[in-house]
N, CA, C and O atoms as CSV, one atom per row, in Angstrom:
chain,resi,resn,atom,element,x,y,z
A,1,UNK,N,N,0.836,-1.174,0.000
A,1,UNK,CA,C,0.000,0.000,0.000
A,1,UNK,C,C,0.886,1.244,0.000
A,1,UNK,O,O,1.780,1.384,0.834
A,2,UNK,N,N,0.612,2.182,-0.989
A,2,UNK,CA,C,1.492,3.485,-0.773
A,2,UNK,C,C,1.539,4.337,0.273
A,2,UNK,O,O,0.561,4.309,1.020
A,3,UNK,N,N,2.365,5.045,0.513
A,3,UNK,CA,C,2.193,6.081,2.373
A,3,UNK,C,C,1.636,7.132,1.180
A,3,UNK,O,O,1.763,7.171,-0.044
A,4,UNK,N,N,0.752,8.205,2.479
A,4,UNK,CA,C,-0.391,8.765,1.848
A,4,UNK,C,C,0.214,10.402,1.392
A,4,UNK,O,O,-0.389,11.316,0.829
A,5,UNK,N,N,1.605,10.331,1.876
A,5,UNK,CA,C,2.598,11.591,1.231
A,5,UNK,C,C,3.530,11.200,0.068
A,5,UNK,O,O,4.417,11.920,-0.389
A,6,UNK,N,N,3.237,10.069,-0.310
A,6,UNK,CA,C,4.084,9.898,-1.196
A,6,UNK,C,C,3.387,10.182,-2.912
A,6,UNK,O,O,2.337,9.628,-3.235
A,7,UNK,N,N,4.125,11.078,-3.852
A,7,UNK,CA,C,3.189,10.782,-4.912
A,7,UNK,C,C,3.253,9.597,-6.005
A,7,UNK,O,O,4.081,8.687,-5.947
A,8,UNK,N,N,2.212,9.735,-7.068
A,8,UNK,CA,C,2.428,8.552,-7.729
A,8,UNK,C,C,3.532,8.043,-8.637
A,8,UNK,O,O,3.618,6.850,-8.929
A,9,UNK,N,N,4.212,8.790,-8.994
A,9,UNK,CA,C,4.899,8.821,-9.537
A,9,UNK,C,C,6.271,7.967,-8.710
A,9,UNK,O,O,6.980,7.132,-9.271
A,10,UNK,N,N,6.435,8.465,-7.103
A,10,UNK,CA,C,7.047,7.344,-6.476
A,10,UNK,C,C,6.463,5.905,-6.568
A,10,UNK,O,O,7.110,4.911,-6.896
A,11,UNK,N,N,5.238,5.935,-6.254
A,11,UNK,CA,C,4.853,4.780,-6.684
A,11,UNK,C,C,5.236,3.498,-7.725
A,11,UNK,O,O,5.648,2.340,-7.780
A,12,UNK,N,N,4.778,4.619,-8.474
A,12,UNK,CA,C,5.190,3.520,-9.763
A,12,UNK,C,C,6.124,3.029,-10.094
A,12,UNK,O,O,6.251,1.874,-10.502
A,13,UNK,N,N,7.573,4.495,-9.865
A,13,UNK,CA,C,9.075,3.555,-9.816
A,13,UNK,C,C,9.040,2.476,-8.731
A,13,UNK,O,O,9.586,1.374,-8.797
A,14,UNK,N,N,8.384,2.918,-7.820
A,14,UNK,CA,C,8.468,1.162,-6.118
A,14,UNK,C,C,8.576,0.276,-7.484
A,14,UNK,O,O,9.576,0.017,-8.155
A,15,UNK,N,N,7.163,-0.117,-7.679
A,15,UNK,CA,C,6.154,-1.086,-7.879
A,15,UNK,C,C,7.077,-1.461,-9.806
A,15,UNK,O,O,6.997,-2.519,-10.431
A,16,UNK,N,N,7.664,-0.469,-10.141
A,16,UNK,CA,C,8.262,-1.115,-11.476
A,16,UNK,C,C,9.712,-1.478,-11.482
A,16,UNK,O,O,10.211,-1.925,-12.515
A,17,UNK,N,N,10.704,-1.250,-9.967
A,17,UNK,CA,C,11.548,-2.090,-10.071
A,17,UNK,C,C,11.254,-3.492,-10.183
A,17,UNK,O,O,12.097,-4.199,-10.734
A,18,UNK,N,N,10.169,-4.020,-9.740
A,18,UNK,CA,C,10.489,-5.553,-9.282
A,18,UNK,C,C,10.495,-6.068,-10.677
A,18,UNK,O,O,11.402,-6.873,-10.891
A,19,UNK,N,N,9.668,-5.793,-11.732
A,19,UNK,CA,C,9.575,-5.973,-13.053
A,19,UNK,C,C,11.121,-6.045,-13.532
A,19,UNK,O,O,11.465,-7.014,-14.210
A,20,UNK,N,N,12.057,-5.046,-13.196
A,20,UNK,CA,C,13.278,-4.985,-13.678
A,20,UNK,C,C,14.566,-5.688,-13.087
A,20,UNK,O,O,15.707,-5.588,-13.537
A,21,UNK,N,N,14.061,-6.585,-11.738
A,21,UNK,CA,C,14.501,-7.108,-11.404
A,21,UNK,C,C,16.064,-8.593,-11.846
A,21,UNK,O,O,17.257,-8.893,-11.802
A,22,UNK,N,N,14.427,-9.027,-12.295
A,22,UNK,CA,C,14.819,-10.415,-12.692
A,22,UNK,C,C,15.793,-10.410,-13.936
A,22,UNK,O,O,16.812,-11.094,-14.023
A,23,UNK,N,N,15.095,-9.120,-15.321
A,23,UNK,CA,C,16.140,-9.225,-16.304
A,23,UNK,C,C,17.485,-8.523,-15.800
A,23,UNK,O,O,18.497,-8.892,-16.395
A,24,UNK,N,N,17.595,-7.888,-15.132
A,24,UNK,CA,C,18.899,-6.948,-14.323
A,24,UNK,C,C,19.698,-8.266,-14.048
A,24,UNK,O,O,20.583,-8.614,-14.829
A,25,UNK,N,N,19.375,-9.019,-12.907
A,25,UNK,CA,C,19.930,-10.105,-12.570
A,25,UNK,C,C,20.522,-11.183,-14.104
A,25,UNK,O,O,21.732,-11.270,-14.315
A,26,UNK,N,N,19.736,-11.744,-14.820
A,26,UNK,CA,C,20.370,-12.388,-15.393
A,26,UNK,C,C,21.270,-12.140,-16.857
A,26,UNK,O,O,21.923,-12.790,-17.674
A,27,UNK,N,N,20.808,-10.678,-16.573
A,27,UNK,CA,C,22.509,-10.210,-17.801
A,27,UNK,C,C,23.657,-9.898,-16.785
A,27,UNK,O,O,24.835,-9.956,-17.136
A,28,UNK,N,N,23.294,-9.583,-15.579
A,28,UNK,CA,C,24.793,-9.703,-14.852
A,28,UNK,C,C,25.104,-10.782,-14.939
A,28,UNK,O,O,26.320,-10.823,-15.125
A,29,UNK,N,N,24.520,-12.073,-14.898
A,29,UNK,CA,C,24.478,-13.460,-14.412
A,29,UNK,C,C,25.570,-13.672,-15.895
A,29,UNK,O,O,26.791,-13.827,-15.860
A,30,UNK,N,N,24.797,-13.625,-16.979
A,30,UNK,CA,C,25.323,-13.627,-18.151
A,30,UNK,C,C,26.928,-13.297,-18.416
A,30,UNK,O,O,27.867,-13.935,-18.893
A,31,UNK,N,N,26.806,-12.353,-18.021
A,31,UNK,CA,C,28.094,-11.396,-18.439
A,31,UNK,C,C,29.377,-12.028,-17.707
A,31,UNK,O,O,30.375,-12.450,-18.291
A,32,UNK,N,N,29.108,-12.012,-15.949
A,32,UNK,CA,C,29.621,-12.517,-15.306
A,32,UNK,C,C,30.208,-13.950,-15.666
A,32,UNK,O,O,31.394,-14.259,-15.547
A,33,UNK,N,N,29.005,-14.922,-16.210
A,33,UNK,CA,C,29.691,-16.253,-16.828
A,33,UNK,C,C,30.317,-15.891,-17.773
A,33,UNK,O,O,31.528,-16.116,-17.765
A,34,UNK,N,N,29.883,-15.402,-18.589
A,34,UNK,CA,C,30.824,-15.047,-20.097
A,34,UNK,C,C,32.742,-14.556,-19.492
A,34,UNK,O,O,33.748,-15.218,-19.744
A,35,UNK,N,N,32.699,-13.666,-18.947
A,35,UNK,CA,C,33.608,-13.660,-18.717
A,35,UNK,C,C,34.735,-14.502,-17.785
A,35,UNK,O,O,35.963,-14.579,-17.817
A,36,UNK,N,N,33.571,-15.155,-16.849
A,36,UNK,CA,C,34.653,-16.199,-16.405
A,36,UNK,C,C,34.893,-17.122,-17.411
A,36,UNK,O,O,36.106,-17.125,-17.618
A,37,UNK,N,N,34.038,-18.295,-18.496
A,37,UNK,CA,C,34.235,-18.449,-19.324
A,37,UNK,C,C,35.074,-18.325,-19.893
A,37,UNK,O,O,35.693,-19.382,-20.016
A,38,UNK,N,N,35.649,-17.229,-20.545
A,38,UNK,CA,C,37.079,-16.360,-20.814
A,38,UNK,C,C,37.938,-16.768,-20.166
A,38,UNK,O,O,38.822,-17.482,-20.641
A,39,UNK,N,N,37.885,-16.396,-18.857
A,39,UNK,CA,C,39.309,-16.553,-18.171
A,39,UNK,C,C,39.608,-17.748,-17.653
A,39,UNK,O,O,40.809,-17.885,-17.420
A,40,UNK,N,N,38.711,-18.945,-17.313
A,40,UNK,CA,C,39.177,-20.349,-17.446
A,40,UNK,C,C,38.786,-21.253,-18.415
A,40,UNK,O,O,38.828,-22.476,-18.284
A,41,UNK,N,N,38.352,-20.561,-19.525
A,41,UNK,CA,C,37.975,-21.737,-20.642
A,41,UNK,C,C,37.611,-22.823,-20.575
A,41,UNK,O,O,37.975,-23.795,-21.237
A,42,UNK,N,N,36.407,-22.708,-19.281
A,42,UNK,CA,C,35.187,-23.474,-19.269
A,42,UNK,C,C,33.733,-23.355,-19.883
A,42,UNK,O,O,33.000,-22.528,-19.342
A,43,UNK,N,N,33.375,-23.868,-20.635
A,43,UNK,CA,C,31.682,-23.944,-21.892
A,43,UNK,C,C,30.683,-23.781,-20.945
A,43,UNK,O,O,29.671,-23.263,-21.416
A,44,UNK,N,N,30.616,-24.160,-19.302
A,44,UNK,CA,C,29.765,-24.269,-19.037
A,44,UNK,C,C,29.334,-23.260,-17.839
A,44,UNK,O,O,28.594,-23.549,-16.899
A,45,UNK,N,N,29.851,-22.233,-18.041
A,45,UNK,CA,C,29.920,-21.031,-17.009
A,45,UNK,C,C,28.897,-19.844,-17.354
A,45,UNK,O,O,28.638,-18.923,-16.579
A,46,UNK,N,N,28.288,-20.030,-18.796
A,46,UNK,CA,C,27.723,-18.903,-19.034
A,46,UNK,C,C,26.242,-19.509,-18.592
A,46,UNK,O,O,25.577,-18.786,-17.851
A,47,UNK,N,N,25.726,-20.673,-18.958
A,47,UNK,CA,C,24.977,-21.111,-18.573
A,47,UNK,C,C,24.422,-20.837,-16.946
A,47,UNK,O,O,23.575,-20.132,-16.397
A,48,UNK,N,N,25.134,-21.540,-16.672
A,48,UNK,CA,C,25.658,-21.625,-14.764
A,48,UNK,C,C,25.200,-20.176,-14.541
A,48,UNK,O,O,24.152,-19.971,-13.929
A,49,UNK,N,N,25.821,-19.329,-14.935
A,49,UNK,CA,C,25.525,-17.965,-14.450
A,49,UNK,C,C,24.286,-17.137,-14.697
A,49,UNK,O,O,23.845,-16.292,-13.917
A,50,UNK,N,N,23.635,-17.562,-16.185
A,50,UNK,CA,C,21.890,-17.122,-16.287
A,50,UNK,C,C,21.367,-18.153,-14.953
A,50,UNK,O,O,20.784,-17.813,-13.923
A,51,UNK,N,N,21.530,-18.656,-15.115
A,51,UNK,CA,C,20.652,-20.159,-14.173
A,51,UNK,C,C,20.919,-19.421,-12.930
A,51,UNK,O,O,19.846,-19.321,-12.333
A,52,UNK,N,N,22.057,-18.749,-12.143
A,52,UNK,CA,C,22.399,-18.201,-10.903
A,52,UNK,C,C,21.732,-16.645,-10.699
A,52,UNK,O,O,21.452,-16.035,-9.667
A,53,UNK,N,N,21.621,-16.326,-11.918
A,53,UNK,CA,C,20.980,-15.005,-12.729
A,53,UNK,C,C,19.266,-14.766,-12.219
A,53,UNK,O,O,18.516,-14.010,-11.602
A,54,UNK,N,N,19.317,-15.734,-12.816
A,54,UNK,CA,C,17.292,-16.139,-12.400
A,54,UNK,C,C,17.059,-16.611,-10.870
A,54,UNK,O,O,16.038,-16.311,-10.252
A,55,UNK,N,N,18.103,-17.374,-10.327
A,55,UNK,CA,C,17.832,-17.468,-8.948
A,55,UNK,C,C,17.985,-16.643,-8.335
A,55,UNK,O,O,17.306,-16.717,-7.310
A,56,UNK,N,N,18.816,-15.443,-8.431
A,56,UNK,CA,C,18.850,-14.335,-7.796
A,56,UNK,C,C,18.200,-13.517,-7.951
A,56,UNK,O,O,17.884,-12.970,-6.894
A,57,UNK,N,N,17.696,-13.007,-9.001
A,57,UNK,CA,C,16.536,-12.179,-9.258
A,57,UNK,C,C,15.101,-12.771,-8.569
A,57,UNK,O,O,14.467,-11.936,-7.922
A,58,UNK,N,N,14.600,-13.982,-8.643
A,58,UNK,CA,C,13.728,-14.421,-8.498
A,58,UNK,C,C,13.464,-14.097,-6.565
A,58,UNK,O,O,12.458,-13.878,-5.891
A,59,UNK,N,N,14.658,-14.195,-6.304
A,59,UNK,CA,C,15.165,-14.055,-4.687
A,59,UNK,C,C,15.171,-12.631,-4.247
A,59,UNK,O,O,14.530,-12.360,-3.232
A,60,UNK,N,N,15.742,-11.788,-4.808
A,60,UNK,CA,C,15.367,-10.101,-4.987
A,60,UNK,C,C,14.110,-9.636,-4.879
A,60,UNK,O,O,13.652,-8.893,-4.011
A,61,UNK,N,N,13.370,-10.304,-6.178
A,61,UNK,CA,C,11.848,-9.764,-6.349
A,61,UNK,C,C,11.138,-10.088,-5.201
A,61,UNK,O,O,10.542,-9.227,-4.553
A,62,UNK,N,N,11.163,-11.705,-4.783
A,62,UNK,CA,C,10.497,-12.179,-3.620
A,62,UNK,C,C,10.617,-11.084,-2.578
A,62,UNK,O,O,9.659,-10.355,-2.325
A,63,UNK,N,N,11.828,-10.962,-1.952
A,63,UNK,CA,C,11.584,-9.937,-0.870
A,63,UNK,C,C,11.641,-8.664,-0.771
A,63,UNK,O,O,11.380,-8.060,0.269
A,64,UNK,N,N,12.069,-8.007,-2.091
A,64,UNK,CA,C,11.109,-6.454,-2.138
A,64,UNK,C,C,10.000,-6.755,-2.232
A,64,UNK,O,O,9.419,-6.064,-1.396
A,65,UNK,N,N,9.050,-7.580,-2.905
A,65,UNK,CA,C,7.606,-7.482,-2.776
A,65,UNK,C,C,7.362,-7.883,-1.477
A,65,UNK,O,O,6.525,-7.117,-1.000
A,66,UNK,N,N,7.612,-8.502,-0.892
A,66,UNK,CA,C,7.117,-8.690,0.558
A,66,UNK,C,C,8.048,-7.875,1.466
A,66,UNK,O,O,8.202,-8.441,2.548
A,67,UNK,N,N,8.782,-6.601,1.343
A,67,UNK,CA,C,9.258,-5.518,2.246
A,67,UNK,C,C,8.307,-4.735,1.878
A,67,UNK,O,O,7.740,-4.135,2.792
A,68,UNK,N,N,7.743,-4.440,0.193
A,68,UNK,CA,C,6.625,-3.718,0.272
A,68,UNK,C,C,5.445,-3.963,0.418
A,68,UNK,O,O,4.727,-2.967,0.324
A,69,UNK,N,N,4.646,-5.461,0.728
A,69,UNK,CA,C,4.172,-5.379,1.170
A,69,UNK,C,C,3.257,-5.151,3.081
A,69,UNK,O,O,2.108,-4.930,3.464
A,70,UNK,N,N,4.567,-5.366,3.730
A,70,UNK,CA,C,4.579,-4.913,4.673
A,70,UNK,C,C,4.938,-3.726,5.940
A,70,UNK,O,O,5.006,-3.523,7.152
A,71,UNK,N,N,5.146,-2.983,4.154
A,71,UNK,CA,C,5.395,-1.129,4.915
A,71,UNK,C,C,3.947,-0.671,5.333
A,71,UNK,O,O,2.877,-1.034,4.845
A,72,UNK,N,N,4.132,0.038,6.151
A,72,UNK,CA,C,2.539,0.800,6.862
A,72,UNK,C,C,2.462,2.439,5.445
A,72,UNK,O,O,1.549,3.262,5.502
């Protein structure tokens, strides 16, 4: 629920990070494998790292939505 001084416009950035969450997370995830990838010339790091990408985002979103849902 929004506080009743806040305008909407705060709002909407709250409520449209979580949306940006998850893809935020898995191009770091990405990038991050890619480049380890690189530096030990292992195939299976970029993978590994979307896959770590999405679990972390997914883990992010979870508890900003439930920090916002339990602001007064």
């Amino acid at each position: 629920m929004p506080k009743k001084d806040e305008s909407p416009l705060v709002t909407v950035l709250r409520y449209s990070e979580i949306g940006f969450i998850i893809p935020a997370a898995i191009l770091l995830g990405y990038i991050v494998g890619k480049g380890l990838e690189h530096w030990l010339n292992k195939g299976w790091l970029v993978p590994a790292g979307v896959i770590f990408g999405v679990f972390a985002g997914f883990y992010s979103m979870i508890r900003l939505a439930m920090k916002s849902e339990n602001e007064p």
